[in-house]
C-alpha positions in Angstrom: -18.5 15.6 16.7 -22.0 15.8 16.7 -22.3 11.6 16.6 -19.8 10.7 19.6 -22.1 9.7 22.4 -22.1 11.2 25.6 -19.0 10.9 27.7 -20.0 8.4 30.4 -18.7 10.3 33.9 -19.2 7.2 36.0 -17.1 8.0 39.1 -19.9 6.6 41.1 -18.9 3.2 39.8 -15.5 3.8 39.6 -15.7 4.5 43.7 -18.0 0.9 44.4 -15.5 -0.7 42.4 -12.4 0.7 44.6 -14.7 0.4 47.7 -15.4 -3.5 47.0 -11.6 -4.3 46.7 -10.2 -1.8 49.5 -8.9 0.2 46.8 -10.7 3.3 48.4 -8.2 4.4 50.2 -5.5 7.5 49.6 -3.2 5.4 47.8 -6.2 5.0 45.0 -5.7 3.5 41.5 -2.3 3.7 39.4 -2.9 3.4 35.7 0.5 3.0 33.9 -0.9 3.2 30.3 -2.8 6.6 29.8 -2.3 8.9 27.1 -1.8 12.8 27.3 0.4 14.7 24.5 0.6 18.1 22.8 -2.8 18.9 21.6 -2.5 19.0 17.7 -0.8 15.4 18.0 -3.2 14.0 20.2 -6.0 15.5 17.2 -4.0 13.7 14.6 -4.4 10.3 16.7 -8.4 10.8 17.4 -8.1 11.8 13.4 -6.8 8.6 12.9 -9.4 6.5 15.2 -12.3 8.3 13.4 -11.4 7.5 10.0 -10.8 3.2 11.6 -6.9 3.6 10.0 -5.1 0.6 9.0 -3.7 0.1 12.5 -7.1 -0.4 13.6 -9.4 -1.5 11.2 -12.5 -1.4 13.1 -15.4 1.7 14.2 -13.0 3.1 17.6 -15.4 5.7 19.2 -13.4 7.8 21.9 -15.4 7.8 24.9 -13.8 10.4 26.6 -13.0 13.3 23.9 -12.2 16.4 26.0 -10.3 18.8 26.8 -7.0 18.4 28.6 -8.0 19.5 31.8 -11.3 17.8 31.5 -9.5 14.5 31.2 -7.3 15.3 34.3 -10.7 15.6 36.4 -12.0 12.7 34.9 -9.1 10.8 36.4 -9.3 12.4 39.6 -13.2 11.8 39.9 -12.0 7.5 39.6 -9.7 7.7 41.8 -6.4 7.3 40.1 -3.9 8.6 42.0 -0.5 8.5 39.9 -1.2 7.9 35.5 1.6 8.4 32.4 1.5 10.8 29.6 2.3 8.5 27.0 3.5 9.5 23.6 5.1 8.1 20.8 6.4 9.3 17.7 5.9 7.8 14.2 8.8 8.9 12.6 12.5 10.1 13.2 12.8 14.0 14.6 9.9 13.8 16.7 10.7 11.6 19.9 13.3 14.8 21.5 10.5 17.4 20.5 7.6 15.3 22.6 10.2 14.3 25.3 10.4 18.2 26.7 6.6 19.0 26.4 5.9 15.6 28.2 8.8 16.9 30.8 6.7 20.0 31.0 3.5 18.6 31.5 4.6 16.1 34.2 6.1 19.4 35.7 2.7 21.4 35.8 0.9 18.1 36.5 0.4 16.5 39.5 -0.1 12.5 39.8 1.5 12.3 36.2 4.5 10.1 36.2 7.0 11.8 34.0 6.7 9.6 30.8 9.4 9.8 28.1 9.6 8.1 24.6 12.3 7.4 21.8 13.0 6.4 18.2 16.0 4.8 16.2 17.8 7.8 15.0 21.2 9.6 15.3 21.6 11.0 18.6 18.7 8.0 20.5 21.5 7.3 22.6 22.0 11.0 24.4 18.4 12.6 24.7 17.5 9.4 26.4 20.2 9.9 28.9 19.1 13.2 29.3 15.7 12.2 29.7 17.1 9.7 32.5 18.9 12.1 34.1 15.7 14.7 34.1 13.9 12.5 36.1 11.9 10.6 33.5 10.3 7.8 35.8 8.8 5.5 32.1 9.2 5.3 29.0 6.7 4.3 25.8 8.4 2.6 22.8 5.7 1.8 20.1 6.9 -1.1 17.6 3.9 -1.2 16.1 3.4 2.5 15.5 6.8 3.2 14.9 7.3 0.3 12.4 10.9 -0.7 13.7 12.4 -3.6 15.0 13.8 -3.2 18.7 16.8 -4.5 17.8 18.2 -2.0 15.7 21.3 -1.3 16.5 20.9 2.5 17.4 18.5 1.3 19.8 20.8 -1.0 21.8 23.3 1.5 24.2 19.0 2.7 25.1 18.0 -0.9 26.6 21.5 -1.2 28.1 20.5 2.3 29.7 17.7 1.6 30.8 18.4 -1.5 32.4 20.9 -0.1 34.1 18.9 2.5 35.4 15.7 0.4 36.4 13.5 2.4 33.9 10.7 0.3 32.7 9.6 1.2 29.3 5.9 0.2 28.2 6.1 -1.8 25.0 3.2 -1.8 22.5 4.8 -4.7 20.9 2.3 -7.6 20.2 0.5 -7.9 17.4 -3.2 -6.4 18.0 -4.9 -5.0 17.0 -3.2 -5.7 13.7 0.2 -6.8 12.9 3.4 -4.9 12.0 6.1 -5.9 10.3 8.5 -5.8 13.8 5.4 -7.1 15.9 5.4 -10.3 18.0 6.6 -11.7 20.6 10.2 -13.0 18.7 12.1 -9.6 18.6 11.4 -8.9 22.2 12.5 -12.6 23.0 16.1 -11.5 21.4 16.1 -8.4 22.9 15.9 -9.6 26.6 18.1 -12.4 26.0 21.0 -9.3 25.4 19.4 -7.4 28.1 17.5 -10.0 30.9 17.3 -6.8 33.3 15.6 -4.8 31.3 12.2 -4.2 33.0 9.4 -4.1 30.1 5.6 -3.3 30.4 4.5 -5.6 28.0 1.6 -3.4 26.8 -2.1 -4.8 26.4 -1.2 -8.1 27.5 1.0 -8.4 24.4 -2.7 -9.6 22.3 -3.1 -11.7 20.8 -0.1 -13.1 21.5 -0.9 -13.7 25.3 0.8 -16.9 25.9 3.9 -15.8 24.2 3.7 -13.0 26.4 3.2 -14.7 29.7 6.4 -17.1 28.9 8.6 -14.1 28.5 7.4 -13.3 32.0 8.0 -16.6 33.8 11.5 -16.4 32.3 12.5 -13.0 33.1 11.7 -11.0 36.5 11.7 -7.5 35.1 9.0 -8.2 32.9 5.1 -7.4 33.4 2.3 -6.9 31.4 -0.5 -4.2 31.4 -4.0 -4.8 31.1 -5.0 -2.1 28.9 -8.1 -2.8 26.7 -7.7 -6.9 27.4 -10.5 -8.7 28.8 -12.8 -5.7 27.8 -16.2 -6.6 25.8 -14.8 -4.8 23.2 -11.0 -6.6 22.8 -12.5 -10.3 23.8 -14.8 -9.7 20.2 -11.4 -9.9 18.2 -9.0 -11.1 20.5 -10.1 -13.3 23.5 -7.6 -13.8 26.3 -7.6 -17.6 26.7 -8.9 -19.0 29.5 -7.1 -21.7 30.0 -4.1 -19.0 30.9 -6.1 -17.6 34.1 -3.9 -19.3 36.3 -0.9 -18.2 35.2 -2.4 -14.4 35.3 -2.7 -15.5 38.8 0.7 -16.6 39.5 2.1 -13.7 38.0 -0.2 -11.2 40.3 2.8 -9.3 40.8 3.9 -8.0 37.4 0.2 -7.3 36.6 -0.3 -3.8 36.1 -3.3 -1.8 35.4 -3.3 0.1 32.0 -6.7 1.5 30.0 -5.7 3.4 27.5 -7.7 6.5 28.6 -8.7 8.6 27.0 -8.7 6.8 23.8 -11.4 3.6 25.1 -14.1 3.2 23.1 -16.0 2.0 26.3 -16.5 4.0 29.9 -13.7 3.9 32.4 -15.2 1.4 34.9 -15.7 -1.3 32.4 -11.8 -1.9 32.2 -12.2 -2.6 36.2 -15.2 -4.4 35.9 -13.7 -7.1 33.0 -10.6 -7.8 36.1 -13.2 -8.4 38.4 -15.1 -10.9 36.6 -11.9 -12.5 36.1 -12.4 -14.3 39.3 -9.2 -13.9 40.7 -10.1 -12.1 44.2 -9.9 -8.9 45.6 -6.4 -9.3 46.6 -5.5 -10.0 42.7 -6.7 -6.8 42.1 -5.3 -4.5 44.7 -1.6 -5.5 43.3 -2.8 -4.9 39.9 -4.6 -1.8 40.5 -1.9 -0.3 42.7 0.2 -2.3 44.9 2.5 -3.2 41.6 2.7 -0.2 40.4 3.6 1.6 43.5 6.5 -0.9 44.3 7.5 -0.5 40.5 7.2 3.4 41.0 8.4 4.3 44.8 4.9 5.9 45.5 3.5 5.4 49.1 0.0 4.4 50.3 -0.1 0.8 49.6 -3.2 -1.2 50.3 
């Protein structure tokens, strides 16, 4: 589209960033919360950004609208070593379809940590075993998107799965940037009381319900939280992350994980990095959230 701005390359500040918090190593940046799919659903969701849906509400710009492979050499040129293909579906009959192209792509894809995703519907139960037992390595639910409620009952022999099997699923399941009817912090507070093992990625810091969030972490160790789009220019406009919670961020330093919803930021790359670091919470803080997390979370080698 003729009135998207230039896509900002920015590796340059991507390196200083990873070179001012011995990140710059081989075992470079893991993002858990990036987004690749088949190409005529990923046009649907840009569709959807342009025209500022209901789900958004606001101009959302995407920065880095490119081709497939273009986007894989963008991550490269930052630095991030191992990223997800997450995918979602909106309604029942898709969730199966996107699990084998996202099998595929992880296949063909190196760094891409086989992402898989699911839906209440006849049959949940099996294709996420099968998923499981392909090697699927995360999983995305979307509450929001999806408009159900967690605990549906088709949904519950999935968390007892995937507990089980130590799969962490990434949750889109607060609130921001608008509401949904199984949104909030209350339906993931009865789901891990069934299922305390269960290890969820609370996406996007669960805004704006942060503090709500950052209980459900203090109270259950398989729980984390990604920082994708939080703390950003952009988010802190409509949803500031409160200040007075910095220190618990801190404490929890180890269930921080780095998320940025690329490619769908209306904002370059670096400035997710950039709003951690002016966070104040040391170079340490962010070499577990930019990697050392995720690689314990994921097996992967080269920690800092």
């Amino acid at each position: 589209m003729s009135d998207q701005p230039e896509t900002p390359v920015g590796a340059a500040e991507v390196a200083r960033f990873r070179e001012r918090h011995g990140l710059d190593g081989p075992g470079g940046l893991i993002d858990v919360h990036t987004h690749f799919m088949p190409e005529r659903v990923l046009a649907k969701v840009w569709e959807y950004f342009d025209a500022a849906g209901p789900l958004t509400g606001m101009a959302w710009p995407i920065t880095y609208r490119e081709e497939e492979g273009q986007r894989l050499d963008r991550l490269r040129e930052f630095g991030v070593r191992a990223f997800t293909s997450m995918l979602y579906p909106h309604k029942a009959g898709m969730a199966e379809w996107l699990n084998g192209w996202a099998a595929d792509f992880a296949r063909r894809t190196p760094g891409c940590l086989h992402t898989s995703t699911f839906f209440p519907e006849p049959g949940v139960d099996r294709y996420v075993r099968e998923a499981v037992e392909a090697g699927t390595r995360v999983f995305k639910a979307h509450v929001q998107v999806g408009a159900y409620d967690p605990n549906d009952e088709l949904l519950e022999p999935v968390w007892g799965l995937l507990a089980e099997a130590g799969v962490p699923v990434v949750m889109h399941c607060g609130s921001g940037p608008a509401p949904g009817k199984h949104t909030g912090p209350e339906p993931v507070a009865r789901l891990l009381a069934r299922h305390p093992r269960l290890p969820v990625i609370v996406a996007h810091m669960g805004m704006p319900e942060y503090t709500d969030f950052l209980d459900l972490a203090e109270r259950y160790g398989e729980v984390r939280l990604d920082t994708t789009m939080a703390f950003t220019d952009f988010t802190e406009g409509f949803s500031p992350f409160p200040r007075a919670e910095l220190s618990r961020l801190a404490a929890l330093g180890d269930r921080i994980l780095l998320g940025t919803d690329f490619p769908n930021i209306p904002y370059p790359y670096v400035h997710q990095l950039e709003a951690l670091e002016r966070l104040g919470l040391g170079s340490a803080w962010l070499r577990a959230v930019c990697h050392g997390n995720g690689a314990r979370l994921f097996g992967l080698d080269g920690t800092p």
